[in-house]
C-alpha positions as a LaTeX table, in Angstrom:
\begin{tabular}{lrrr}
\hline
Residue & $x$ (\AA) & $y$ (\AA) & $z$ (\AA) \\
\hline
Unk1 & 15.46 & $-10.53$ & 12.42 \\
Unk2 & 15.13 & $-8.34$ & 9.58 \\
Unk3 & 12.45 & $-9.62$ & 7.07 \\
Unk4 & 13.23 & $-10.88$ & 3.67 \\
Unk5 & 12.72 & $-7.78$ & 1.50 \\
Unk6 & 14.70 & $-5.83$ & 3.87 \\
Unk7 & 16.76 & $-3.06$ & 2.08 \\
Unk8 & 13.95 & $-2.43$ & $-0.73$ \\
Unk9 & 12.20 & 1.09 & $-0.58$ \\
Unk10 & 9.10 & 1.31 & $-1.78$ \\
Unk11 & 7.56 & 4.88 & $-2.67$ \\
Unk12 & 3.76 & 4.17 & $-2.70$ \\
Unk13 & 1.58 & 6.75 & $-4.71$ \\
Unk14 & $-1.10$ & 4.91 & $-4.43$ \\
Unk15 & $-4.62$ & 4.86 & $-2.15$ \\
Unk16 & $-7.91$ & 3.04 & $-1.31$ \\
Unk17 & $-6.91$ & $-0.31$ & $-0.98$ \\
Unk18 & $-5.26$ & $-2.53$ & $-4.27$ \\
Unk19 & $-2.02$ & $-0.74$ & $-4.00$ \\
Unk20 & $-2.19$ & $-0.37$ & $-0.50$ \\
Unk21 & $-3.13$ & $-3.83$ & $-0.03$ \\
Unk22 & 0.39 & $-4.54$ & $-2.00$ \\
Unk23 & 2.48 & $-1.92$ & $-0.39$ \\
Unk24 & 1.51 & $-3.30$ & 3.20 \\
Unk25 & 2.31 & $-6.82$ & 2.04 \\
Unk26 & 5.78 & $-5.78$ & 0.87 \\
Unk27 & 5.80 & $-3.24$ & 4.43 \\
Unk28 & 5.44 & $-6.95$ & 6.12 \\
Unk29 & 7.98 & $-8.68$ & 4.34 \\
Unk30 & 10.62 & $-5.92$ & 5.44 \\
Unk31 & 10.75 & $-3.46$ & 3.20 \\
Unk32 & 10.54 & 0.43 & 3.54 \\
Unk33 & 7.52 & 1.30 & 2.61 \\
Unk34 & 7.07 & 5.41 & 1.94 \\
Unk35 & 3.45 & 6.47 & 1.40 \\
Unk36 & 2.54 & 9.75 & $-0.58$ \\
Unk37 & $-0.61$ & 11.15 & 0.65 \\
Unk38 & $-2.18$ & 14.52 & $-0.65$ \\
Unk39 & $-2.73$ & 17.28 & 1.56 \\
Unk40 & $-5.73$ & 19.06 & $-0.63$ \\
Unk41 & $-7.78$ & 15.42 & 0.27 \\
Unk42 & $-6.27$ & 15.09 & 3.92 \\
Unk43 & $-4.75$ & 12.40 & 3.03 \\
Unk44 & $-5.68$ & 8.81 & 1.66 \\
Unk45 & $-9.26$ & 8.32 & 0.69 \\
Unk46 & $-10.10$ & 5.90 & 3.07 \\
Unk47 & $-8.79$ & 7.82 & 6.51 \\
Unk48 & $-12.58$ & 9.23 & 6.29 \\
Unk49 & $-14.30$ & 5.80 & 5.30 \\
Unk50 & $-15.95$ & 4.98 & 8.43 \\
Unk51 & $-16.86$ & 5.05 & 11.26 \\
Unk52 & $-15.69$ & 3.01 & 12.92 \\
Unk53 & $-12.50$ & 4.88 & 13.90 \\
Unk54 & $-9.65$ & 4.70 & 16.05 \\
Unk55 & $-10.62$ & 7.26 & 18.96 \\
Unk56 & $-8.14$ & 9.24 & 20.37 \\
Unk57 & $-7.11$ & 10.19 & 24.08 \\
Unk58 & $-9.24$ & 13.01 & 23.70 \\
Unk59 & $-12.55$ & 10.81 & 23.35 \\
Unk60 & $-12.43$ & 12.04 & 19.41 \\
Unk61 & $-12.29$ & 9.86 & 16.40 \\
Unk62 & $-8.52$ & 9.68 & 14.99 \\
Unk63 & $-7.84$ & 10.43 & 11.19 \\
Unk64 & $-7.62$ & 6.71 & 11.44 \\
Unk65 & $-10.51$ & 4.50 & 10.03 \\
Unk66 & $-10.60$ & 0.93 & 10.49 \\
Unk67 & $-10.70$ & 0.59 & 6.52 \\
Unk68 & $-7.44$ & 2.64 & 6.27 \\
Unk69 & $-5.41$ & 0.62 & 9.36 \\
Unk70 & $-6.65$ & $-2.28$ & 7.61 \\
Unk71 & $-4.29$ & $-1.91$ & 4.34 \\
Unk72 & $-1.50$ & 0.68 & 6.05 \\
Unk73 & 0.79 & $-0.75$ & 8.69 \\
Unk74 & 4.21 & $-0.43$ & 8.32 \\
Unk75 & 4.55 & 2.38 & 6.51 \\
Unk76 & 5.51 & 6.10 & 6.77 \\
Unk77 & 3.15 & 8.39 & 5.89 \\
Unk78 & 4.76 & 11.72 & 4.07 \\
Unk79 & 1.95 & 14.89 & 2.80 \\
Unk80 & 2.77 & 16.05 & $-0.35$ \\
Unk81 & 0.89 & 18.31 & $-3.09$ \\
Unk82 & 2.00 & 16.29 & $-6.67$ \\
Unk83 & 0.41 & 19.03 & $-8.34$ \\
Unk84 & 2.97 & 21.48 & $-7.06$ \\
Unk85 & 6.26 & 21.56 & $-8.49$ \\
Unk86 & 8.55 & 21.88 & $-5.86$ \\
Unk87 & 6.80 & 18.50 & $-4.67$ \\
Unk88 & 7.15 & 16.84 & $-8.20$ \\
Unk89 & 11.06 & 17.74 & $-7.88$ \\
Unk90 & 11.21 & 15.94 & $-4.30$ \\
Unk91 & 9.25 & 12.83 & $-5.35$ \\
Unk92 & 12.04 & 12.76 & $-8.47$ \\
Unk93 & 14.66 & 12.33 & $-6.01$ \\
Unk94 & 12.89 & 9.89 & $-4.19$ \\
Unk95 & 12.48 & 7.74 & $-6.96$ \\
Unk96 & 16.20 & 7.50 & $-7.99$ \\
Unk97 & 16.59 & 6.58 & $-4.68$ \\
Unk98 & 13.41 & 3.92 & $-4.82$ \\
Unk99 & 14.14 & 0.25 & $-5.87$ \\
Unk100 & 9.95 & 0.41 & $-6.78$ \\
Unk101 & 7.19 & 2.81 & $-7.68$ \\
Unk102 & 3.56 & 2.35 & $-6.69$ \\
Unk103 & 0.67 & 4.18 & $-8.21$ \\
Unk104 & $-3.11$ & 4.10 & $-9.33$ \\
Unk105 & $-3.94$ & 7.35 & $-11.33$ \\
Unk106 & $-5.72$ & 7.25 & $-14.32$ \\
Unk107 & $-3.41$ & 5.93 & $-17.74$ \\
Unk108 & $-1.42$ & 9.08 & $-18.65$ \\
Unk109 & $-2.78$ & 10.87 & $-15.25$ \\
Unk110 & 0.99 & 11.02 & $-14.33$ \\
Unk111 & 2.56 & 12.22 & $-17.29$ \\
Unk112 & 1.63 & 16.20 & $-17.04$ \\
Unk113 & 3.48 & 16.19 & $-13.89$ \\
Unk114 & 6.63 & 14.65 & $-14.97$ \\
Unk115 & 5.90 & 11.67 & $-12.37$ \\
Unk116 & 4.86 & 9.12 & $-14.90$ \\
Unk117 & 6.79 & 5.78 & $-15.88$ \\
Unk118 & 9.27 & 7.09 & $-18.83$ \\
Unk119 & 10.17 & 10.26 & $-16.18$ \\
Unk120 & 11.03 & 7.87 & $-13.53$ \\
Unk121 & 13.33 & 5.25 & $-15.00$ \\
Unk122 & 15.11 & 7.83 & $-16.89$ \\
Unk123 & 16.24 & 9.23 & $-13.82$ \\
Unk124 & 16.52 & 5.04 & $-12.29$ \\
Unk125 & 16.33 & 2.71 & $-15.19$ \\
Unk126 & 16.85 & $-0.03$ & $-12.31$ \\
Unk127 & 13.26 & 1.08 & $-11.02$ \\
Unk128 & 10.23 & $-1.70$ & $-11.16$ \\
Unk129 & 7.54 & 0.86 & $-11.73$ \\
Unk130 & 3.88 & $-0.43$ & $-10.70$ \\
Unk131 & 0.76 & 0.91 & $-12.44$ \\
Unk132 & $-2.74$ & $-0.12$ & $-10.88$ \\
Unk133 & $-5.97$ & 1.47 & $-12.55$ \\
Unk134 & $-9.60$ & 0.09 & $-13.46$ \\
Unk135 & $-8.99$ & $-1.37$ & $-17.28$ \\
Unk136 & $-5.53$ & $-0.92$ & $-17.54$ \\
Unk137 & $-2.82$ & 1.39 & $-19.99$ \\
Unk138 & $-4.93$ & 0.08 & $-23.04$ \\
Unk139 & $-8.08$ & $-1.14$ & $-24.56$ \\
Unk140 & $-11.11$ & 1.22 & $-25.45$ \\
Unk141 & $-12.34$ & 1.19 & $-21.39$ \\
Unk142 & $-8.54$ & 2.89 & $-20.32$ \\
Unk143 & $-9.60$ & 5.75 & $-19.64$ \\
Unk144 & $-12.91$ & 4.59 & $-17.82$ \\
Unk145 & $-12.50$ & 5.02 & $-13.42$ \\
Unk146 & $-12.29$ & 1.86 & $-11.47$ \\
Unk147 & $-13.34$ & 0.86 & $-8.30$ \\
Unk148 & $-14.13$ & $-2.51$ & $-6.77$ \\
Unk149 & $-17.36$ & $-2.67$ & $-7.55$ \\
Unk150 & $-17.34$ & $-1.61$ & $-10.91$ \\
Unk151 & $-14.64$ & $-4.68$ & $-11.51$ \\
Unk152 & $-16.93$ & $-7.38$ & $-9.76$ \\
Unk153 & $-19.72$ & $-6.50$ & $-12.03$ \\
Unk154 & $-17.41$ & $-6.36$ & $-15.15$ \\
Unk155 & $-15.11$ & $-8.68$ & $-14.92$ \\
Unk156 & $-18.25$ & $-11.27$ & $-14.00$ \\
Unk157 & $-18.19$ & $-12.37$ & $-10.90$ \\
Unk158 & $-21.21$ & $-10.40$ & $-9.70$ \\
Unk159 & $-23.10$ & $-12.44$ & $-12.22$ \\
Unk160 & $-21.47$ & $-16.09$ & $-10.21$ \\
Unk161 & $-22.39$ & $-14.78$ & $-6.69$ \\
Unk162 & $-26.08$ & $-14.62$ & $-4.85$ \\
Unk163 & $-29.33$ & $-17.46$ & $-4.58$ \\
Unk164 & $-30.53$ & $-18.23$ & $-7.94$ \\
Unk165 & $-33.55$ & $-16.31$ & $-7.69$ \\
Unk166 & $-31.73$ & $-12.97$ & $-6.29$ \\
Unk167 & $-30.10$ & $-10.29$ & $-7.62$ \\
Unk168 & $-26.45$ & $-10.35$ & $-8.43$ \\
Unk169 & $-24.28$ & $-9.82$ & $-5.43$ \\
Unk170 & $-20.98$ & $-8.54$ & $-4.43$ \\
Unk171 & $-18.61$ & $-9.94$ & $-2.71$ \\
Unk172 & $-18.83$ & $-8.44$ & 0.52 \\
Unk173 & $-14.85$ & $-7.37$ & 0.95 \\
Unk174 & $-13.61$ & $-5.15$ & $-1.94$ \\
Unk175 & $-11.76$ & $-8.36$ & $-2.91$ \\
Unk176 & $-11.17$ & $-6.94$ & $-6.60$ \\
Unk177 & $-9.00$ & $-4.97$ & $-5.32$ \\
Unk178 & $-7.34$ & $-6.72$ & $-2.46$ \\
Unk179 & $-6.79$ & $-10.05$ & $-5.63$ \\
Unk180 & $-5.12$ & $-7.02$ & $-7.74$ \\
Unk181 & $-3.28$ & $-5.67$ & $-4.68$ \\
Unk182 & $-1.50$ & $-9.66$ & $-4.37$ \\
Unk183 & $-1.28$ & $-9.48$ & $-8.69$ \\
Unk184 & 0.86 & $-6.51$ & $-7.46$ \\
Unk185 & 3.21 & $-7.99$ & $-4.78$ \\
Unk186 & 3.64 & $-11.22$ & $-7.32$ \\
Unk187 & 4.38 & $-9.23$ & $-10.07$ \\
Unk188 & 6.90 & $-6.64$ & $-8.66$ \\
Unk189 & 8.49 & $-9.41$ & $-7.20$ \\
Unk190 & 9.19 & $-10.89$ & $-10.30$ \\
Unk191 & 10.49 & $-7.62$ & $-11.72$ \\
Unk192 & 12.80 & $-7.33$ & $-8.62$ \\
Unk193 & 14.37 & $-10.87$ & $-9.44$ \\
Unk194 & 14.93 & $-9.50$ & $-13.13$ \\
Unk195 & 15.92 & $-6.25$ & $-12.14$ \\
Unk196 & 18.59 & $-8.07$ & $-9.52$ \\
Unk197 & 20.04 & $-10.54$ & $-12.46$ \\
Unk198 & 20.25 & $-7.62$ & $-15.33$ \\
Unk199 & 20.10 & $-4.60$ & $-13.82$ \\
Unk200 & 17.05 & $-3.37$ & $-15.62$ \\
Unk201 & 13.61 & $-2.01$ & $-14.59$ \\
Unk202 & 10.85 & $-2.43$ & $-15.84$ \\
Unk203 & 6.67 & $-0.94$ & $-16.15$ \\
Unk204 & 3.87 & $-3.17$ & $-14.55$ \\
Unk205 & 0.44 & $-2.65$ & $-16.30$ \\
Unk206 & $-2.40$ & $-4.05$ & $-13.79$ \\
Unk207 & $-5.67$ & $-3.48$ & $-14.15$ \\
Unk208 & $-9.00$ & $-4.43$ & $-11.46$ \\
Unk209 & $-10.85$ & $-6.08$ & $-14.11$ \\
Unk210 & $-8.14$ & $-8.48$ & $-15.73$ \\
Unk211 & $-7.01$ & $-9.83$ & $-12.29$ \\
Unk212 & $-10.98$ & $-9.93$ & $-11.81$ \\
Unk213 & $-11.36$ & $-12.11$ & $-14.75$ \\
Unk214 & $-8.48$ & $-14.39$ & $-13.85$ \\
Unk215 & $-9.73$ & $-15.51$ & $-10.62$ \\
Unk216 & $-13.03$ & $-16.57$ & $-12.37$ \\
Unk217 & $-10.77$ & $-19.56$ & $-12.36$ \\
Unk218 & $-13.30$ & $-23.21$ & $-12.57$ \\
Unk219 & $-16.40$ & $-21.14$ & $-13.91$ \\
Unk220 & $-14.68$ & $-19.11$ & $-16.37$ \\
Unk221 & $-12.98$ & $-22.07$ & $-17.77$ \\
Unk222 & $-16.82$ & $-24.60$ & $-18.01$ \\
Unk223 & $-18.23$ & $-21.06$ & $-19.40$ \\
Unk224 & $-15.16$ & $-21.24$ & $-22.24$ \\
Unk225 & $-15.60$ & $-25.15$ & $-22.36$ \\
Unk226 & $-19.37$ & $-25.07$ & $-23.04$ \\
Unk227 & $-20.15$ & $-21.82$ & $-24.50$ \\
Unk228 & $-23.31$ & $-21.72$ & $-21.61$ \\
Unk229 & $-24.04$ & $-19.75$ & $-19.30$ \\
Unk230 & $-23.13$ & $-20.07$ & $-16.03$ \\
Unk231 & $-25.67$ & $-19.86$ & $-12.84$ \\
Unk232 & $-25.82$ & $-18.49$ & $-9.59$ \\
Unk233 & $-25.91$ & $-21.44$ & $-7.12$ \\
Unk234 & $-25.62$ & $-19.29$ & $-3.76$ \\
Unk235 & $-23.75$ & $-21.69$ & $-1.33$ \\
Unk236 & $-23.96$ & $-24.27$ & $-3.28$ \\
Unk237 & $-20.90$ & $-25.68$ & $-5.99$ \\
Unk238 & $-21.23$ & $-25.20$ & $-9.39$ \\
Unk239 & $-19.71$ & $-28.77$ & $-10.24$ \\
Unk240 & $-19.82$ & $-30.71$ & $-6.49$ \\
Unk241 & $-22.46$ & $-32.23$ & $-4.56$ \\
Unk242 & $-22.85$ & $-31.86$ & $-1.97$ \\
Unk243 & $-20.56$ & $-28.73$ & $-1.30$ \\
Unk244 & $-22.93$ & $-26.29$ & 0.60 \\
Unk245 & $-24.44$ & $-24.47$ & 3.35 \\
Unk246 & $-27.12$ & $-26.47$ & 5.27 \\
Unk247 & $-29.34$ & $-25.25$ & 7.88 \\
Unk248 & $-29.19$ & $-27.30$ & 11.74 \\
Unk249 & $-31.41$ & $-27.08$ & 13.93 \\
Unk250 & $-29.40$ & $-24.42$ & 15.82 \\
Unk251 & $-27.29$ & $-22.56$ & 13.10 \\
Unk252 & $-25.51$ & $-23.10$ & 9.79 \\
Unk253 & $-23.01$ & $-25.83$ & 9.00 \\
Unk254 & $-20.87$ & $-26.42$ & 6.05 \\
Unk255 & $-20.61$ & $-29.73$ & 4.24 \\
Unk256 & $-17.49$ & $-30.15$ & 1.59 \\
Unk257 & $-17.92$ & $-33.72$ & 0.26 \\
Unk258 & $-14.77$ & $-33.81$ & $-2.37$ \\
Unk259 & $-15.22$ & $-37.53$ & $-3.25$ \\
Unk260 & $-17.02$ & $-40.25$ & $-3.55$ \\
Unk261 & $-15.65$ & $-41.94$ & $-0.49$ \\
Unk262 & $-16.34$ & $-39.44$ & 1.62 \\
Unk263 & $-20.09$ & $-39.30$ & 0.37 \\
Unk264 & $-20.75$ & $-42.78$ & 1.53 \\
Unk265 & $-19.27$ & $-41.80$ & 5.15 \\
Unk266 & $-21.37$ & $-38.75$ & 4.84 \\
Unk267 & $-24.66$ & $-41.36$ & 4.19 \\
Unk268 & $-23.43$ & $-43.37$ & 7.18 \\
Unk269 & $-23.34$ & $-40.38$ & 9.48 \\
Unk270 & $-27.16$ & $-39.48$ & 8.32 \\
Unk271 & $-28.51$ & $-42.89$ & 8.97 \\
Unk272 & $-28.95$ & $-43.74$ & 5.30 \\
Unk273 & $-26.44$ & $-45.61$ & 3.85 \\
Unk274 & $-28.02$ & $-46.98$ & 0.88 \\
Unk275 & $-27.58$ & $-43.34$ & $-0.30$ \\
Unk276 & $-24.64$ & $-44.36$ & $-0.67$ \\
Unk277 & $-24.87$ & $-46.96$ & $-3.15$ \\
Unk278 & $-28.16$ & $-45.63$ & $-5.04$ \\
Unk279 & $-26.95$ & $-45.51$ & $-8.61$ \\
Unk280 & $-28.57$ & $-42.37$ & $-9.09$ \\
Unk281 & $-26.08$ & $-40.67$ & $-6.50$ \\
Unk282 & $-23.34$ & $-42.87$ & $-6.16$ \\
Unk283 & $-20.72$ & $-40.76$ & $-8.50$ \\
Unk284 & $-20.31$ & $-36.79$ & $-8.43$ \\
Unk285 & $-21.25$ & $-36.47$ & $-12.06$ \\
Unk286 & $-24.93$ & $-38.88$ & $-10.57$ \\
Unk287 & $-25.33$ & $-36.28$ & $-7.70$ \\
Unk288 & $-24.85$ & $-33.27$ & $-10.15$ \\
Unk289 & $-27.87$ & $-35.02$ & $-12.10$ \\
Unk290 & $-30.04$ & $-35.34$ & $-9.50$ \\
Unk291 & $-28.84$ & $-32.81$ & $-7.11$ \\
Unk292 & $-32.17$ & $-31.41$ & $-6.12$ \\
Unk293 & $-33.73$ & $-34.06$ & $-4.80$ \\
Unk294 & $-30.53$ & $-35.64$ & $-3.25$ \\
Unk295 & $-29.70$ & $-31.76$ & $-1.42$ \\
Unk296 & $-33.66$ & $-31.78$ & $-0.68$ \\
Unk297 & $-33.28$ & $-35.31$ & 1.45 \\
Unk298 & $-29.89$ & $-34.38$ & 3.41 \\
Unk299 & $-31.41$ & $-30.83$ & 4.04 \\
Unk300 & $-34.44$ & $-32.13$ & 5.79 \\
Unk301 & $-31.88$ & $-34.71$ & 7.78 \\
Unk302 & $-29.66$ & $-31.89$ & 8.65 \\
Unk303 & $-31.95$ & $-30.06$ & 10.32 \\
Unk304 & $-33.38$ & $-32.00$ & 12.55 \\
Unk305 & $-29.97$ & $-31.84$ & 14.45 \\
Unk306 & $-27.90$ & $-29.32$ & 16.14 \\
Unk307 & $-24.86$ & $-27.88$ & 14.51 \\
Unk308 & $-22.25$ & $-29.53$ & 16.66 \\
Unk309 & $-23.98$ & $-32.58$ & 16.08 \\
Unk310 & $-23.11$ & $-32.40$ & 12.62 \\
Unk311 & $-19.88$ & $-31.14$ & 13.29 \\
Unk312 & $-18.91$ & $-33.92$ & 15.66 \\
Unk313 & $-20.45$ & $-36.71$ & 13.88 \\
Unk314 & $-19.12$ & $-36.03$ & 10.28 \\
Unk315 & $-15.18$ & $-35.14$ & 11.83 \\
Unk316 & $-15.09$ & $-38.53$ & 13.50 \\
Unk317 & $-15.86$ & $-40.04$ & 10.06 \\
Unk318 & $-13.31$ & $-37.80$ & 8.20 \\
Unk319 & $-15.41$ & $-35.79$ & 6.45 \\
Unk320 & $-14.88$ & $-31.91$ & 5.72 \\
Unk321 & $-17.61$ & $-30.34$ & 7.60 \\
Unk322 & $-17.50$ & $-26.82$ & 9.44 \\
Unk323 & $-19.19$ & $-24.28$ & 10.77 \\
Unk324 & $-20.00$ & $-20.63$ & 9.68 \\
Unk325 & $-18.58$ & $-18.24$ & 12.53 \\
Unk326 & $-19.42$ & $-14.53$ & 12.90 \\
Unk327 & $-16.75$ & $-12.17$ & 12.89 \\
Unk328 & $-16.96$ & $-12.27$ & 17.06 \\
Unk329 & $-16.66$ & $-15.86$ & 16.99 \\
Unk330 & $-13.68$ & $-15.68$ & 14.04 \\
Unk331 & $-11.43$ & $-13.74$ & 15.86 \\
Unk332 & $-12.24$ & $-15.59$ & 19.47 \\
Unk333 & $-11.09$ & $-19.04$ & 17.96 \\
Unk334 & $-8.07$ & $-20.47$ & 19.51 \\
Unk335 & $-6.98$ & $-21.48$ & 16.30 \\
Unk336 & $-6.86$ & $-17.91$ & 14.81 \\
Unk337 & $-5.06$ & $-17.14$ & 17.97 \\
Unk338 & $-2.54$ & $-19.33$ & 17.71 \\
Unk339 & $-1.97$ & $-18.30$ & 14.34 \\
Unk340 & $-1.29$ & $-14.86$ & 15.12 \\
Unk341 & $-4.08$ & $-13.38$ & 13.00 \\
Unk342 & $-5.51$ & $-11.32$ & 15.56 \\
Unk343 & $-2.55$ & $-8.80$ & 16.35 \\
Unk344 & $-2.00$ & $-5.85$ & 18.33 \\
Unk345 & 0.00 & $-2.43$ & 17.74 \\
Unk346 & 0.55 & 0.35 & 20.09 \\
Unk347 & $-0.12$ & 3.64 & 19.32 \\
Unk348 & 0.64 & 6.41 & 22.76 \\
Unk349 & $-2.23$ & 8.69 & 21.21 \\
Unk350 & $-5.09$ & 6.10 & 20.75 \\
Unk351 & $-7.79$ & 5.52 & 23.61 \\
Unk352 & $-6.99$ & 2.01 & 23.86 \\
Unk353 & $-3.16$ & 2.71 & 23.66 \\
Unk354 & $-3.24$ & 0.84 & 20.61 \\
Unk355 & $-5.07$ & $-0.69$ & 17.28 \\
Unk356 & $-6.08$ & $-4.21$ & 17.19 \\
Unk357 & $-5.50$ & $-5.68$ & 13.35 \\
Unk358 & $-5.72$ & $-8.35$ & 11.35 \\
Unk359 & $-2.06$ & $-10.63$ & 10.90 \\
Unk360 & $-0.33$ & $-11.71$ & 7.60 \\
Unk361 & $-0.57$ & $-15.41$ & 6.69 \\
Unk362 & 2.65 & $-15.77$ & 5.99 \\
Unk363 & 4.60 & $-17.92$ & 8.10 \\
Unk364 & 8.66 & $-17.99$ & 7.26 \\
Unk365 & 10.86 & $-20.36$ & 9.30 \\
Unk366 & 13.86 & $-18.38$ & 8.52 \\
Unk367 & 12.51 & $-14.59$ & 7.96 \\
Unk368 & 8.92 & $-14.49$ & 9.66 \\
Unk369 & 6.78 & $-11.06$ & 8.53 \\
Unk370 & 7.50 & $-8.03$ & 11.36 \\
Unk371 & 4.74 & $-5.49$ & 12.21 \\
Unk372 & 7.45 & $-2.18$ & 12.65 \\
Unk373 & 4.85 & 0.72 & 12.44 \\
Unk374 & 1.14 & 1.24 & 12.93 \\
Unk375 & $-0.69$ & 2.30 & 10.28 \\
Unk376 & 0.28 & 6.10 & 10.68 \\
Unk377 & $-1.79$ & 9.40 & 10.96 \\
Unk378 & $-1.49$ & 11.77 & 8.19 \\
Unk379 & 1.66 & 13.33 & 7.18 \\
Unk380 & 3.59 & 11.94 & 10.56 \\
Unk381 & 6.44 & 11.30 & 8.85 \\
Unk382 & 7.24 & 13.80 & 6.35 \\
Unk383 & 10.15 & 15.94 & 7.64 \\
Unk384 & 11.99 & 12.47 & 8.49 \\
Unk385 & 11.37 & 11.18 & 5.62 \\
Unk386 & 11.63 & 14.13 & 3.25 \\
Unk387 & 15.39 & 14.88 & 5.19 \\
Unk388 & 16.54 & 11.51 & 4.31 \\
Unk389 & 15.18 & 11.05 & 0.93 \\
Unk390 & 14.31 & 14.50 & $-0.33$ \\
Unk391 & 17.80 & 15.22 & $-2.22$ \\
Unk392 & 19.29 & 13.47 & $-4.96$ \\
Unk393 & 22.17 & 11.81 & $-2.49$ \\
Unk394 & 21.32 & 8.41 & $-1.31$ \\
Unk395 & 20.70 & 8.14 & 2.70 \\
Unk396 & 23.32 & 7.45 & 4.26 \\
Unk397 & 22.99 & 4.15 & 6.45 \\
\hline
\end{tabular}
């Protein structure tokens, strides 16, 4: 069944992994997804970010990382030089052919080569017209690079993330840029439903560091309510107790005690009930106040007993309680499985005749996601592509 952006072509001029992130989301949803790489790099950034790599019949590793499959499936992959004319001319065409445009250069990086957003709706003025970069088309910082790390440690949450008595710490997925790459697929969307009731395109400005300042969401908001500081808490939550990481006996197990009925359930299941009642914990804003000492007596509890123990004990009383998997043990689950988040997609040239990825979470009743086309090697695709979109005459069907 074809998927519910089906009919949309999407020419992607982007690479690393917030545009790609958005182009494969859109790929997913059914739409043609065409992906400009340059030859002069070998292609997208990230085809020579590992290992790991997908290895090839041969025994060799593959132009194809696992950080590149992770953000490139469904999509054709087409080489082309923008800094040489001819090319420029051919990615012209595409775009008055394109119902969107995809790309993360630097502000104005476009412009010389006649590829920028004013070139390409003048030839399409139906085209939605995407542009990613670190601090966006204005502001004193525009011209300034921008990678995911760079955005974490700007745009604050760096300073939200780590033990209190550590360093500040990253996230450990680029998720600056996979947050901007979903800002993307939102906001295109939303151009697409104005572009379908008037007809008219328009230019998306999306920078790393203002979708990383959005999501600072609860912390970001006390920090504007109080005027403090905010601290690090590691696993703990800023404004919830107690909402952490505890140590069992055998492992790590999470404890997410939203209310205050669920606390005293919680003090039933550790053999102290009078916890419970104790005016000095009874109410979230109590346990905030005295959260040391109260985190100090259900840590030394905790751990005296075995993570499944825990687990066990606090489900049966309907309290949110899990555990903290390794990746091996995340992707093992028969729950993930069942979910279809663990996919595979054959490829005839790969060693294990295919790539094993990770699924969308989107579930549709009436148009579910489709996985069409591995995440392709370099250049596969461009004399299909460039003979069917190449010339200013729409494809024919």
């Amino acid at each position: 069944m074809p998927g519910p952006l089906d009919g949309l072509t999407i020419l992607d001029l982007s690479r690393i992994l917030a545009g790609p992130t958005c182009t494969q989301l859109l790929g997913d949803l059914g739409a043609t997804v065409i992906k400009i790489e340059n030859p002069a790099t070998d292609g997208d950034d990230t085809r020579a970010w590992g290992p790991p790599f997908a290895m090839g019949k041969d025994g060799k590793p593959t132009d194809l990382s696992s950080y590149f499959m992770c953000a490139n499936r469904n999509k054709y992959s087409v080489a082309l030089d923008i800094a040489d004319p001819g090319a420029q001319e051919t990615l012209r065409a595409m775009a008055a052919q394109a119902d969107v445009v995809i790309e993360n250069f630097k502000p104005g990086g476009l412009k010389k080569y006649g590829l920028d957003h004013e070139a390409m709706t003048a030839a399409n003025p139906h085209l939605v017209y995407c542009s990613i970069s670190g601090f966006g088309q204005t502001g004193p910082n525009r011209e300034k690079p921008g990678y995911d790390l760079m955005a974490q440690g700007y745009g604050g949450i760096m300073s939200l993330t780590g033990v209190p008595e550590g360093e500040p710490m990253k996230v450990a997925v680029g998720i600056a840029d996979v947050m901007c790459g979903m800002y993307a697929a939102v906001g295109i969307l939303a151009a697409l439903r104005h572009r379908d009731r008037t007809g008219e395109g328009q230019h998306i400005d999306l920078a790393l560091v203002d979708t990383q300042v959005s999501w600072l969401i609860n912390e970001g908001v006390a920090h504007l309510t109080t005027g403090k500081p905010r601290q690090r808490r590691g696993n703990a939550h800023a404004t919830i107790v107690p909402y952490q990481a505890f140590e069992a006996s055998d492992g790590h197990v999470l404890v997410a005690v939203g209310n205050d009925g669920q606390y005293r359930r919680f003090c039933e299941y550790l053999g102290e009930p009078e916890l419970g009642t104790d005016p000095r914990y009874a109410t979230n804003p109590a346990r905030l106040a005295h959260r040391e000492e109260l985190v100090a007596r259900i840590a030394a509890i905790l751990k005296t007993r075995t993570r499944d123990h825990v687990i066990a004990g606090l489900e049966a009383r309907k309290v949110p309680v899990g555990p903290v998997l390794a990746l091996e043990e995340v992707f093992a689950t028969d729950q993930v499985q069942a979910r279809a988040m663990r996919i595979d997609m054959p490829r005839d040239d790969i060693d294990r005749g295919g790539v094993e990825l990770i699924g969308n979470p989107l579930k549709f009743s009436k148009t579910p996601v489709t996985y069409r086309r591995p995440p392709p090697g370099f250049g596969q695709d461009t004399a299909e592509i460039l003979a069917r979109y190449a010339s200013p005459t729409p494809p024919a069907d």
